[in-house]
C-alpha atoms as a printed R data frame, in Angstrom:
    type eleno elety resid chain resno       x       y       z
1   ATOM     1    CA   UNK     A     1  -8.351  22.394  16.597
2   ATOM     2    CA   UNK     A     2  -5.979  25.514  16.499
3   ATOM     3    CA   UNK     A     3  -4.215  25.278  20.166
4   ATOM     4    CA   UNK     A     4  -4.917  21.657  20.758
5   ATOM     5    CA   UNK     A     5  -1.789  19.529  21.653
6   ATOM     6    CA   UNK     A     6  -1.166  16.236  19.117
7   ATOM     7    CA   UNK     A     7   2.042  14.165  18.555
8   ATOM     8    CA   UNK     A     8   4.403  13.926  15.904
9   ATOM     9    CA   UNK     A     9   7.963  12.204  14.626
10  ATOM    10    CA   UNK     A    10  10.181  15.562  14.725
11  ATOM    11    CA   UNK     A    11  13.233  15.484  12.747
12  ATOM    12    CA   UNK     A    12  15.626  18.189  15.111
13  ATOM    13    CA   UNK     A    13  19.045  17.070  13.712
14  ATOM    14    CA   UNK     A    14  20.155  15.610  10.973
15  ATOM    15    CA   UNK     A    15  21.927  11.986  11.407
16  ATOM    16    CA   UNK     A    16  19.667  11.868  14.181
17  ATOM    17    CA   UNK     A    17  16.534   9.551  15.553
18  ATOM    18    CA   UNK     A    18  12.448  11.211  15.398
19  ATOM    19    CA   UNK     A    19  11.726  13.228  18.393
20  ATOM    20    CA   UNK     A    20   8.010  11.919  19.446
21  ATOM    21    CA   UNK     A    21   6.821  15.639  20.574
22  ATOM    22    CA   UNK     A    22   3.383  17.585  21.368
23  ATOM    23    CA   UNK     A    23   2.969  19.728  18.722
24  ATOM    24    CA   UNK     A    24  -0.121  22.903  18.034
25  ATOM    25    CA   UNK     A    25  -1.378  24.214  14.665
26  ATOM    26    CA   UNK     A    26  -1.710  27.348  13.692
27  ATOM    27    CA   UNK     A    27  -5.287  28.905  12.040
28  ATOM    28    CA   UNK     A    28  -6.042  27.328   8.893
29  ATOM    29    CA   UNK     A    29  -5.538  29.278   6.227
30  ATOM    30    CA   UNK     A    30  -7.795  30.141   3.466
31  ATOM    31    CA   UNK     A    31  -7.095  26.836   1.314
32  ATOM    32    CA   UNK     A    32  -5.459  24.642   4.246
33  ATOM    33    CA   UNK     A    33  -7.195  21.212   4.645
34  ATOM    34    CA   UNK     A    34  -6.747  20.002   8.283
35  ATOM    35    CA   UNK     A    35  -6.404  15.958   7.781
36  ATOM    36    CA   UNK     A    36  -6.854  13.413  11.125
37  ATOM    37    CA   UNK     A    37  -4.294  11.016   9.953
38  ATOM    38    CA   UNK     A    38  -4.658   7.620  10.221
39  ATOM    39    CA   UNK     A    39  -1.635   5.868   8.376
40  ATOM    40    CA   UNK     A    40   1.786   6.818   6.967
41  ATOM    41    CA   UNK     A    41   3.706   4.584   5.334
42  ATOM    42    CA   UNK     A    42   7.721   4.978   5.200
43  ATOM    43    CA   UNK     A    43   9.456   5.520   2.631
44  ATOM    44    CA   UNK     A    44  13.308   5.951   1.690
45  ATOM    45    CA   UNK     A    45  13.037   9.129   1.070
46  ATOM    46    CA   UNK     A    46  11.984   9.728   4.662
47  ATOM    47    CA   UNK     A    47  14.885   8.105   5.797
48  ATOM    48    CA   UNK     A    48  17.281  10.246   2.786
49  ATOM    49    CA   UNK     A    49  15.840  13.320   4.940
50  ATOM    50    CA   UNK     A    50  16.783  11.949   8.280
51  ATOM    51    CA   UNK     A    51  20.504  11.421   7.253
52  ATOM    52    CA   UNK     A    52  20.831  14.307   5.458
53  ATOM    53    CA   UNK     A    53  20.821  12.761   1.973
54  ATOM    54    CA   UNK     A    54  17.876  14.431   1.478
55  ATOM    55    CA   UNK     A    55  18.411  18.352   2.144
56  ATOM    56    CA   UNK     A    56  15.307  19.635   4.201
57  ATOM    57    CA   UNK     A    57  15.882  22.139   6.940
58  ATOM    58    CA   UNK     A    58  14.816  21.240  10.430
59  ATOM    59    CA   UNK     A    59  13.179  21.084  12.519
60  ATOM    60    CA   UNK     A    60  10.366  19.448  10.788
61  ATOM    61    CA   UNK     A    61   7.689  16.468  10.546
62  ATOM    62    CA   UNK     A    62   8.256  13.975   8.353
63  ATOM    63    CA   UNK     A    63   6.137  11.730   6.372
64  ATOM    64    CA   UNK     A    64   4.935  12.017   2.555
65  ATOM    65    CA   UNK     A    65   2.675   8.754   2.253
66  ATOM    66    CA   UNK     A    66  -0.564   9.743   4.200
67  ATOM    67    CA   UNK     A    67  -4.007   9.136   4.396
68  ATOM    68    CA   UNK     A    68  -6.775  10.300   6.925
69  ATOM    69    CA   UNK     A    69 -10.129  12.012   7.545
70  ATOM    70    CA   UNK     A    70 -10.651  15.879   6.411
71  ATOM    71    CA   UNK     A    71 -11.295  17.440   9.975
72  ATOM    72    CA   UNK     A    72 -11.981  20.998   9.141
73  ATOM    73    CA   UNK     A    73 -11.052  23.231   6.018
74  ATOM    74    CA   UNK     A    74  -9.690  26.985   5.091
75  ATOM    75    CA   UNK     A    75 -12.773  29.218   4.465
76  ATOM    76    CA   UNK     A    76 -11.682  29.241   0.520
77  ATOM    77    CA   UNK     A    77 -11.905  25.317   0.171
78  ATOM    78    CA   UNK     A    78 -13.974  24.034  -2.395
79  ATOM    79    CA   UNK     A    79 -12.558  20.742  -3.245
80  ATOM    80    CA   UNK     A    80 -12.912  18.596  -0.461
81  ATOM    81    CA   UNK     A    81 -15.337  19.021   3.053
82  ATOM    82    CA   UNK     A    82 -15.059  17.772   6.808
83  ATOM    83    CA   UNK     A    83 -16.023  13.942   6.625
84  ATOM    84    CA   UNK     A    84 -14.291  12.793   3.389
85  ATOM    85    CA   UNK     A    85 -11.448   9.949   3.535
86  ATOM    86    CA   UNK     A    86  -8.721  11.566   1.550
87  ATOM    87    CA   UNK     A    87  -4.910   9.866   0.428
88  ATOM    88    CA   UNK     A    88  -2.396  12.909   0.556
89  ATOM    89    CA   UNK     A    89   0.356  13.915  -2.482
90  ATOM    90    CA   UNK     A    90   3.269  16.024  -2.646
91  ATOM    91    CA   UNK     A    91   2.498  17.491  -5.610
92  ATOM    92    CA   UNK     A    92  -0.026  20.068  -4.799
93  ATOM    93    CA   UNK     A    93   0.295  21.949  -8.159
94  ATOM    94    CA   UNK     A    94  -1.367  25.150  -8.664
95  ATOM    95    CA   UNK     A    95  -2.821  24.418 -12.396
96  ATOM    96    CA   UNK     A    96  -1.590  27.551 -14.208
97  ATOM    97    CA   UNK     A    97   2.172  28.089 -14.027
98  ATOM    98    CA   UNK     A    98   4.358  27.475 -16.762
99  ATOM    99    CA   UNK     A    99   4.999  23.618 -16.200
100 ATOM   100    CA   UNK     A   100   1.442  23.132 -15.060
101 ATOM   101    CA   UNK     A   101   0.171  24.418 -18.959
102 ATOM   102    CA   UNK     A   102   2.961  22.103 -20.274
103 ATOM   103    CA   UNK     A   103   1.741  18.901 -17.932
104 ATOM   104    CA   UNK     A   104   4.713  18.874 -15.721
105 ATOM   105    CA   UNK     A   105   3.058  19.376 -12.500
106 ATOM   106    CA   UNK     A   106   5.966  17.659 -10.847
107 ATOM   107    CA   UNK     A   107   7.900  20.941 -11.505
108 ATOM   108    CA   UNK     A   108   5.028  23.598  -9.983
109 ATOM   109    CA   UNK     A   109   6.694  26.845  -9.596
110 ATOM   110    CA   UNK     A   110   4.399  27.227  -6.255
111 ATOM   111    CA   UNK     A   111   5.246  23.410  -5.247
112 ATOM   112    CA   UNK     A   112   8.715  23.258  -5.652
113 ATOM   113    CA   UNK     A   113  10.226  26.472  -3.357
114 ATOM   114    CA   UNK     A   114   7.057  25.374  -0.697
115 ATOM   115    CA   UNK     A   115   9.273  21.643  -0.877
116 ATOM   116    CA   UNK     A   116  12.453  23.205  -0.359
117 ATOM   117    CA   UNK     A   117  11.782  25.810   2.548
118 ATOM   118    CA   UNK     A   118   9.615  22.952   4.596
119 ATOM   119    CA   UNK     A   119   6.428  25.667   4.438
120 ATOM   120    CA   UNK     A   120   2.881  26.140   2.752
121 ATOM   121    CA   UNK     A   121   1.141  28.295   1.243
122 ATOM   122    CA   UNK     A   122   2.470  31.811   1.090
123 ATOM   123    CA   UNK     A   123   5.635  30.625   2.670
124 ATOM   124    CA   UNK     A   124   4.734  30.149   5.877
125 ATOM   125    CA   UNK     A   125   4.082  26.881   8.843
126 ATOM   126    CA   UNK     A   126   1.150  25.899  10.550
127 ATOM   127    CA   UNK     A   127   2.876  23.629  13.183
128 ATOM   128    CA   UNK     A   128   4.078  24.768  16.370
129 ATOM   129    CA   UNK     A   129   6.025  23.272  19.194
130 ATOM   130    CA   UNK     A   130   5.875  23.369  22.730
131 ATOM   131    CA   UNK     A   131   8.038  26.035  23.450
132 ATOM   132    CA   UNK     A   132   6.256  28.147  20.082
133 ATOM   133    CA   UNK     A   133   8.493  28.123  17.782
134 ATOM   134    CA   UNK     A   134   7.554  27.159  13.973
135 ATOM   135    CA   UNK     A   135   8.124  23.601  12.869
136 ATOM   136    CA   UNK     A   136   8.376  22.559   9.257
137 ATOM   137    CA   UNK     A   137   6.409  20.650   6.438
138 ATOM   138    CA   UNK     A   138   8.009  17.695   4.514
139 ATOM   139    CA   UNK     A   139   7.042  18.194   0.765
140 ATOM   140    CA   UNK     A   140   3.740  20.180   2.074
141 ATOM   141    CA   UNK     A   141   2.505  16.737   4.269
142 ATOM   142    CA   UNK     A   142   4.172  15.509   6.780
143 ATOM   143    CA   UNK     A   143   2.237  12.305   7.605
144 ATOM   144    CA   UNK     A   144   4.247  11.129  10.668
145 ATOM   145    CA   UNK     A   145   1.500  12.821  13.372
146 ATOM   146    CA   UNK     A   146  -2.077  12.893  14.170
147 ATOM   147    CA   UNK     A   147  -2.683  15.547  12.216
148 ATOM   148    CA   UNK     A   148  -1.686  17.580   9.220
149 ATOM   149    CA   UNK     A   149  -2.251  20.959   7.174
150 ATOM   150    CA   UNK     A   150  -2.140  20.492   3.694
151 ATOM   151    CA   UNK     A   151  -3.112  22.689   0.696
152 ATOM   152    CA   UNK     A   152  -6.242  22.167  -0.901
153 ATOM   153    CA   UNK     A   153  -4.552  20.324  -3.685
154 ATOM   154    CA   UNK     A   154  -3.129  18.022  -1.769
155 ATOM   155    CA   UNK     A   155  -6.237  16.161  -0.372
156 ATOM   156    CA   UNK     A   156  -8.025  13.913  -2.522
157 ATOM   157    CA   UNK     A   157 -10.993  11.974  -2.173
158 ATOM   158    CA   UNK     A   158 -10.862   8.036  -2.460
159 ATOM   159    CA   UNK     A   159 -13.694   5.586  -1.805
160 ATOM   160    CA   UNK     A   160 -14.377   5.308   2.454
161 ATOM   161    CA   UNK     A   161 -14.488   1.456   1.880
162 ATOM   162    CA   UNK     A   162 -10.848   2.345   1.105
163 ATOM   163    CA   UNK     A   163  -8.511   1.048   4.227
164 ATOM   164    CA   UNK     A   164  -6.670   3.738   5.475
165 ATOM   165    CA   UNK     A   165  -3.636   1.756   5.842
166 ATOM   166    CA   UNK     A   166  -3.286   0.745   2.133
167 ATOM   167    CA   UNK     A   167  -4.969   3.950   0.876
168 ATOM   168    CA   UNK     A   168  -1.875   6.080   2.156
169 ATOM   169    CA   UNK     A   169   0.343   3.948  -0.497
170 ATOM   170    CA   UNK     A   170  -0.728   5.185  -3.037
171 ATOM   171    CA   UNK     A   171   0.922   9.026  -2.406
172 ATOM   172    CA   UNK     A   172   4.300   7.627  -3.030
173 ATOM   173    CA   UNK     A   173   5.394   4.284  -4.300
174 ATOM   174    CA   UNK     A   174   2.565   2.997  -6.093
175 ATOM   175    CA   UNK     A   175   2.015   5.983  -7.916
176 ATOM   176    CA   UNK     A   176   5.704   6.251  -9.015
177 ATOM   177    CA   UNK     A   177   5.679   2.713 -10.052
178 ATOM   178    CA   UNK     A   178   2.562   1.580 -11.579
179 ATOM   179    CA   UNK     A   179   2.426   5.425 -13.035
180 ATOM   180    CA   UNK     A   180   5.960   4.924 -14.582
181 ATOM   181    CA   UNK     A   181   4.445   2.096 -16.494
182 ATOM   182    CA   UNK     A   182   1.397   3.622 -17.530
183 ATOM   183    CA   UNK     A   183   1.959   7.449 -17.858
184 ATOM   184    CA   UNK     A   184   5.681   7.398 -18.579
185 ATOM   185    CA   UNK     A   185   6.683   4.405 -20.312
186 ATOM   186    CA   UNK     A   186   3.157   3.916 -21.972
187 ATOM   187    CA   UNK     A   187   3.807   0.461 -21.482
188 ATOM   188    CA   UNK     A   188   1.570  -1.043 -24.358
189 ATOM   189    CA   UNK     A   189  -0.328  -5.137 -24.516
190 ATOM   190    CA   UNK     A   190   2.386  -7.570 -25.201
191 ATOM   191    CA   UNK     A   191   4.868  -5.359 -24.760
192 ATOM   192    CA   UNK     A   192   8.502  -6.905 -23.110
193 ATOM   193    CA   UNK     A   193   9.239  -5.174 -20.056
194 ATOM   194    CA   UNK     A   194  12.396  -5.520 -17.415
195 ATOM   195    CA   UNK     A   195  12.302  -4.404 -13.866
196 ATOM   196    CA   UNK     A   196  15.403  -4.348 -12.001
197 ATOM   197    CA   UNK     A   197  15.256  -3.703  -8.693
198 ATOM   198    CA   UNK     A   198  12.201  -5.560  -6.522
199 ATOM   199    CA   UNK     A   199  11.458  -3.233  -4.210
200 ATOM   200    CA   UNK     A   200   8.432  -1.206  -3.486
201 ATOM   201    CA   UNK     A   201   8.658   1.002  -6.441
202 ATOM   202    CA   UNK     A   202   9.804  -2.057  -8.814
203 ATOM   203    CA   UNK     A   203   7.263  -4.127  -7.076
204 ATOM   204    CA   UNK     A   204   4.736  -1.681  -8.337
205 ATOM   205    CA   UNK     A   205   6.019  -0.843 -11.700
206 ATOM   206    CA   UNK     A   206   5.543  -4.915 -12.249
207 ATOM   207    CA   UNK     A   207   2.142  -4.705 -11.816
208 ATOM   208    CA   UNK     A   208   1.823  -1.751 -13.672
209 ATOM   209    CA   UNK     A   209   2.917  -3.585 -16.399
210 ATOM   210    CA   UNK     A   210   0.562  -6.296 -15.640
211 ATOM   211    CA   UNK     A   211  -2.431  -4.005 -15.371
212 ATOM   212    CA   UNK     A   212  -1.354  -2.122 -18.925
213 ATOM   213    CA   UNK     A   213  -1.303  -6.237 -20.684
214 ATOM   214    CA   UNK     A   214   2.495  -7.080 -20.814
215 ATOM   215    CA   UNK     A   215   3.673  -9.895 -22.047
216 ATOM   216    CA   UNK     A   216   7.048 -10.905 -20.474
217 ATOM   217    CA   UNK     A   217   7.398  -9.323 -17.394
218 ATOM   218    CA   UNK     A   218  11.135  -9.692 -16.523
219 ATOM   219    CA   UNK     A   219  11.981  -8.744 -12.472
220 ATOM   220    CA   UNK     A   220  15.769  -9.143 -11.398
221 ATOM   221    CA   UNK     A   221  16.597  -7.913  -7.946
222 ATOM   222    CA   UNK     A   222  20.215  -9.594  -5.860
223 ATOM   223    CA   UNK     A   223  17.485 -11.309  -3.249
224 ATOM   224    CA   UNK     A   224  15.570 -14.246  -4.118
225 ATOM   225    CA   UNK     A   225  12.768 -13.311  -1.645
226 ATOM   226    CA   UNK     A   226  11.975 -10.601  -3.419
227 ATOM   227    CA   UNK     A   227  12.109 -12.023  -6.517
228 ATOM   228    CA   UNK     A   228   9.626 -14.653  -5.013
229 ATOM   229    CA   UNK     A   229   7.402 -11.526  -4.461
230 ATOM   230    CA   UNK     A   230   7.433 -10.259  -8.229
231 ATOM   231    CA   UNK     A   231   6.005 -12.980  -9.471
232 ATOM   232    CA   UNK     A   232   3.233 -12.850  -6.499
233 ATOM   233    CA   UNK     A   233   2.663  -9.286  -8.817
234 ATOM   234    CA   UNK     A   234   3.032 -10.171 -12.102
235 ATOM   235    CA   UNK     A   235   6.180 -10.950 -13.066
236 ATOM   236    CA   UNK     A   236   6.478 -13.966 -15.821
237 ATOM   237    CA   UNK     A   237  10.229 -14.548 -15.254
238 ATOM   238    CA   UNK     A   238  12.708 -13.561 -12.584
239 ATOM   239    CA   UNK     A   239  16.593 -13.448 -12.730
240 ATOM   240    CA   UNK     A   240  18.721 -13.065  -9.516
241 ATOM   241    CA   UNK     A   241  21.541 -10.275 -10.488
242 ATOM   242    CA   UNK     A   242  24.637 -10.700 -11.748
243 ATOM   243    CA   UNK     A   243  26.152 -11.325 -15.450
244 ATOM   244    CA   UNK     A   244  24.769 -11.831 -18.473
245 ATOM   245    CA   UNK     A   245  21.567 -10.395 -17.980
246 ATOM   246    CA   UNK     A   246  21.078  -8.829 -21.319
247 ATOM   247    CA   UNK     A   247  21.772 -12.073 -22.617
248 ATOM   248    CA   UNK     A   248  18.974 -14.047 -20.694
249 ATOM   249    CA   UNK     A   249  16.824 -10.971 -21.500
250 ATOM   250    CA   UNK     A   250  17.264 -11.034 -25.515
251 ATOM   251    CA   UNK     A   251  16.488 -15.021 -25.054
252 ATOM   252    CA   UNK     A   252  13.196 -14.522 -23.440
253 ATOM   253    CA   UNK     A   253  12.249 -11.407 -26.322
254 ATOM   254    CA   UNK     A   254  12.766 -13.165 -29.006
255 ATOM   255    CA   UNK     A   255  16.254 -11.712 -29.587
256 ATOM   256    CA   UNK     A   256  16.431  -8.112 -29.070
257 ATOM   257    CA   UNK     A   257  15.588  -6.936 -25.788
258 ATOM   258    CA   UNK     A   258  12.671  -5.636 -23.710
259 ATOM   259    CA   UNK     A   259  10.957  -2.649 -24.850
260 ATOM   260    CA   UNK     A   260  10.880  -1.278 -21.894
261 ATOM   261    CA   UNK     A   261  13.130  -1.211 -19.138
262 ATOM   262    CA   UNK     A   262  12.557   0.271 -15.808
263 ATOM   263    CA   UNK     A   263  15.981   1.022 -13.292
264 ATOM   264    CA   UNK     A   264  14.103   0.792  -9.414
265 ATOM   265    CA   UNK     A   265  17.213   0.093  -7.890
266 ATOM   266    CA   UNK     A   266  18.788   3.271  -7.504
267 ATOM   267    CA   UNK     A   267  22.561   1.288  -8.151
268 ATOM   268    CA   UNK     A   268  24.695   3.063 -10.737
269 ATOM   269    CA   UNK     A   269  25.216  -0.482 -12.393
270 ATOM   270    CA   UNK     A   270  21.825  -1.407 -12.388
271 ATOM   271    CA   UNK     A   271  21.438   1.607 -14.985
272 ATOM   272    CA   UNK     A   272  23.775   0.202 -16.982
273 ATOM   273    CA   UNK     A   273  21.865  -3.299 -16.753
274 ATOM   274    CA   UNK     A   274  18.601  -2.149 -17.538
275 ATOM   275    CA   UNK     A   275  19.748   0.016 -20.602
276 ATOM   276    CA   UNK     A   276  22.179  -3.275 -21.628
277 ATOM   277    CA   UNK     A   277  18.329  -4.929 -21.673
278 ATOM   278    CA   UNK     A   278  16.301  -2.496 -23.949
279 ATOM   279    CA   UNK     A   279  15.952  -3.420 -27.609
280 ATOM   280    CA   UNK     A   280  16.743  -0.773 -30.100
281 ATOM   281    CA   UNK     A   281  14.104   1.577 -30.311
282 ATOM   282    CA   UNK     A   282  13.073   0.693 -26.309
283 ATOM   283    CA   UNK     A   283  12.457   2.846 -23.560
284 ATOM   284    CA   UNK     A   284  14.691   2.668 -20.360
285 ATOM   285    CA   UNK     A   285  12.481   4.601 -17.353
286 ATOM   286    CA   UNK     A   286  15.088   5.803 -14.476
287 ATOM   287    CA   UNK     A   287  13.076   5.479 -11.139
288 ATOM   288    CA   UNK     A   288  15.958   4.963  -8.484
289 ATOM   289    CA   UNK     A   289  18.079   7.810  -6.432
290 ATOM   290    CA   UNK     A   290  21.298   7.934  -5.948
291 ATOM   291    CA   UNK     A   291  23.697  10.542  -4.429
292 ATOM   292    CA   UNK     A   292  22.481  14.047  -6.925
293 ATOM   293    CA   UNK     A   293  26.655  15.012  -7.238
294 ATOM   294    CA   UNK     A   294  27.343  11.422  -8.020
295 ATOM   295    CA   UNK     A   295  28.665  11.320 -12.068
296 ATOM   296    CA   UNK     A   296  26.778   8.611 -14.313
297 ATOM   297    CA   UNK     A   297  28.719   6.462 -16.944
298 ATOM   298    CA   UNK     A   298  27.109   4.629 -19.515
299 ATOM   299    CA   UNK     A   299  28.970   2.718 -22.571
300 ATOM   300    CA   UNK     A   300  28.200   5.053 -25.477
301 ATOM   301    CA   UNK     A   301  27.362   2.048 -27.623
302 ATOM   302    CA   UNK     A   302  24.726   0.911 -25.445
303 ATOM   303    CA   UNK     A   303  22.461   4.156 -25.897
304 ATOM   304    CA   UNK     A   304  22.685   3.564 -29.487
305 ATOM   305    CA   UNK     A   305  20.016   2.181 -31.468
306 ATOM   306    CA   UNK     A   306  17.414   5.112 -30.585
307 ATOM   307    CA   UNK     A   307  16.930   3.819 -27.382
308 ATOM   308    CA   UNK     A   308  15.250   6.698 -24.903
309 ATOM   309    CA   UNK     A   309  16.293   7.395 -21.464
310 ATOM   310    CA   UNK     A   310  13.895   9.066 -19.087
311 ATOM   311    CA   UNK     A   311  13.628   9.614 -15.716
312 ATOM   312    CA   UNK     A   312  10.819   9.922 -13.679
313 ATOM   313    CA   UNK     A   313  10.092  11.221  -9.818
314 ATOM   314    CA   UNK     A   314   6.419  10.472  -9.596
315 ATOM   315    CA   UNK     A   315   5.199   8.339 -12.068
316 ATOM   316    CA   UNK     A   316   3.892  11.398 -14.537
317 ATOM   317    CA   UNK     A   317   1.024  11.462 -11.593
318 ATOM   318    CA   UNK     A   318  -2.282  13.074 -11.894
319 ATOM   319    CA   UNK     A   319  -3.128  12.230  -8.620
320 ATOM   320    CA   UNK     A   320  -6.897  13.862  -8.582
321 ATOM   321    CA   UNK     A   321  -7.542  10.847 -11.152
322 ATOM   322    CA   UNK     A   322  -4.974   8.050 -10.075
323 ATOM   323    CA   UNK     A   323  -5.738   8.096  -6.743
324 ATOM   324    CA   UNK     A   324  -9.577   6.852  -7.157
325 ATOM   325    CA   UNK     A   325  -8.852   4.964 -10.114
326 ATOM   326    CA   UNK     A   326  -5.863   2.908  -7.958
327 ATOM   327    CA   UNK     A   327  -8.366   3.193  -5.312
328 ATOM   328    CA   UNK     A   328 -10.955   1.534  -7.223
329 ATOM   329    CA   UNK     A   329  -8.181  -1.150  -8.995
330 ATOM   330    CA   UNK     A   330  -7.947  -2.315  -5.011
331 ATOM   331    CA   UNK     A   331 -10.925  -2.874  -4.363
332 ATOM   332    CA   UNK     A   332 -12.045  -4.680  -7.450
333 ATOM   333    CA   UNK     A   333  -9.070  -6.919  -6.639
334 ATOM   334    CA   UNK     A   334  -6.966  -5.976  -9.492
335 ATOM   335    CA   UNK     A   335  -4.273  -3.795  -7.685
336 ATOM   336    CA   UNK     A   336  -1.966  -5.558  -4.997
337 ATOM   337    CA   UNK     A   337  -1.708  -3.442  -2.206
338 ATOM   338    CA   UNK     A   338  -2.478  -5.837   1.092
339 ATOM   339    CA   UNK     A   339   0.890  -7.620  -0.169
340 ATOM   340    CA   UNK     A   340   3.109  -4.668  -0.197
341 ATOM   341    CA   UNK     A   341   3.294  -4.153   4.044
342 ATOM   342    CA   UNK     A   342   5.288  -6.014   6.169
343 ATOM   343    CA   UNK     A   343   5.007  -4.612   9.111
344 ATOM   344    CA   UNK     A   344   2.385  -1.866  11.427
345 ATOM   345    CA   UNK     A   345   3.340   0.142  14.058
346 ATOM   346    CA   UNK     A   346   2.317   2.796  16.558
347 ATOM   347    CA   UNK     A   347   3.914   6.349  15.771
348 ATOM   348    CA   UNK     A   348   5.909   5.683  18.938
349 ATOM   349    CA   UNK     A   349   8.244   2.364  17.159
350 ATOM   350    CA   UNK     A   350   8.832   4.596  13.979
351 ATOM   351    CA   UNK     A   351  12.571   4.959  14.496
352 ATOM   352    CA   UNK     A   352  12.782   1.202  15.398
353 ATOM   353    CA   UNK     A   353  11.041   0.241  11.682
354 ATOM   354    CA   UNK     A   354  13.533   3.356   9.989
355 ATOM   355    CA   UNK     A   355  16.454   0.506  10.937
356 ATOM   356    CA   UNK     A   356  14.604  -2.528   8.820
357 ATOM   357    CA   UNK     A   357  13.854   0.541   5.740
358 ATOM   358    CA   UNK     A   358  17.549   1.023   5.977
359 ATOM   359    CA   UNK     A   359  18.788  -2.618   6.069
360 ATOM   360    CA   UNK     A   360  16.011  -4.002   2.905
361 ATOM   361    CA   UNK     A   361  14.149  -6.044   5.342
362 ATOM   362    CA   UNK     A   362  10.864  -4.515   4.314
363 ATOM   363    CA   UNK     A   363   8.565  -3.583   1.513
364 ATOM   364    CA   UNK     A   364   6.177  -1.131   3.320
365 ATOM   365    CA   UNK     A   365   6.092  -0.431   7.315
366 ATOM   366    CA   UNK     A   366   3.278   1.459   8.028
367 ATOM   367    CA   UNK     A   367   2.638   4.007  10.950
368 ATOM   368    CA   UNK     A   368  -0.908   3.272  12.264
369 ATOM   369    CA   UNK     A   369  -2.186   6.037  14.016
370 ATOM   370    CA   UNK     A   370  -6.059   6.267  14.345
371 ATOM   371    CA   UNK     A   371  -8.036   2.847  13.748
């Protein structure tokens, strides 16, 4: 494969579109897995990297949520072998570093500089343009193209009844959501839990809830579609946004507030809202971005009570075991996934669905690349 020509969605310039482009690879690498994708789904984050909002240098390929076919592996790969349907994540965590021992593979001291720089292993690219120079990795996948290098870590195995274009899901926003109940929150049977914000993170941390036994599942989002679609996951009571929240919140719990509260938004007064709706003693789990500079208020008296803040990038993941548990959840007909895309599209239309991921209008467009 090293040499042969494939296409990709190039970011060249910040603030501007994808470049569609032949790209080569590089020799694998010792523990390089060489994946033919065949969907990507797009996330915000994506589009945070094509504005800028996102630092990342360019040039690079973008693309985080990824699934595909191993093609070939690095001659020190023992994990995974030519054949095998894999889903990709970001986290590729080396297992022994400081935050590793302490369960915080989010914060890998081999992932996190790889993320920054756009490289791999050792610090260095596998992807090549036409004129030879290097082109970058987007958190160590870059999904948007027919193929990708990823470390060994990266690629895991999930069922091959598993369709490709729900299977690549799972590396981002299901994870983060239905992990942020599970993992994070510990969201425990009967438990109260808020969700505000509907969209494909919230979406998932609903049924999250659902899967761990909640009781009242409480979705608020500003859009009444997408309220429409909470319930379609789980949710046992929906509230459009606006005032008195916590009010309508404490009247479904019996008085005092959910015990969990989840902020998918990403609104700096939607994390006042979902801390307004904790009880005393509650959890509020951040899961929405905002600007990193950007200062956060909160009333002082409304963190009172022992209520805990967290926030949470990933879900807590463990994606060598989520990923063919969520896997499984599908296709036993307990996890919605079908329900989460709007929308498919060749690689070539990918700027064209970036417009309705910046306006709201969709859930999940996926990039179908290989049938």
């Amino acid at each position: 494969m090293a040499g042969s020509t494939f296409q990709a969605a190039v970011l060249r310039e910040t603030g501007a579109p994808l470049s569609i482009e032949p790209l080569t690879l590089a020799p694998l690498e010792p523990g390089d897995v060489l994946i033919r994708m065949h969907a990507a789904g797009l996330c915000h984050t994506d589009r945070e990297a094509m504005t800028g909002a996102f630092a990342v240098p360019p040039p690079v390929v973008l693309g985080h949520e990824g699934a595909g076919v191993v093609e070939a592996v690095g001659s020190a790969v023992q994990r995974v072998k030519p054949g095998q349907h894999v889903v990709c994540t970001i986290y590729a965590a080396c297992g022994q570093c400081y935050y590793c021992r302490h369960d915080q593979p989010m914060l890998c001291d081999m992932v996190v500089p790889n993320h920054r720089a756009a490289t791999l292993s050792a610090g260095r690219k596998r992807l090549r343009d036409a004129a030879g120079a290097e082109v970058g990795h987007f958190l160590s996948v870059s999904s948007f193209a027919e193929y990708a290098v990823v470390p060994e870590a990266a690629a895991i195995p999930v069922p091959d009844e598993m369709p490709f274009d729900r299977a690549c899901l799972l590396g981002c926003s299901v994870i983060t959501g239905v992990g942020a109940a599970l993992r994070v929150a510990r969201v425990g049977l009967g438990d109260s839990v808020v969700v505000v914000g509907c969209g494909p993170v919230g979406l998932n941390v609903v049924q999250g809830a659902r899967l761990a036994g909640a009781g009242a599942i409480i979705a608020i989002d500003r859009r009444a579609d997408k309220l429409e679609r909470a319930s379609a996951f789980g949710a046992t009571h929906t509230m459009l946004g606006g005032e008195e929240l916590a009010t309508q919140v404490r009247a479904i719990t019996g008085g005092r507030g959910a015990d969990h509260a989840f902020e998918a938004a990403g609104i700096i007064g939607s994390l006042q809202d979902s801390v307004d709706c904790t009880r005393p003693g509650g959890s509020v789990t951040i899961l929405g971005k905002t600007d990193p500079n950007r200062l956060v208020e909160l009333r002082f008296g409304s963190i009172s009570g022992e209520r805990r803040i967290l926030r949470s990038s990933l879900g807590g993941a463990k994606a060598a075991d989520d990923f063919p548990a969520y896997a499984r959840a599908y296709l036993d007909g307990r996890l919605c996934l079908d329900e989460l895309i709007d929308r498919r599209l060749p690689l070539g239309s990918i700027n064209e669905a970036f417009e309705d991921v910046e306006r709201g209008d969709v859930i999940r467009a996926v990039v179908v690349m290989h049938e």
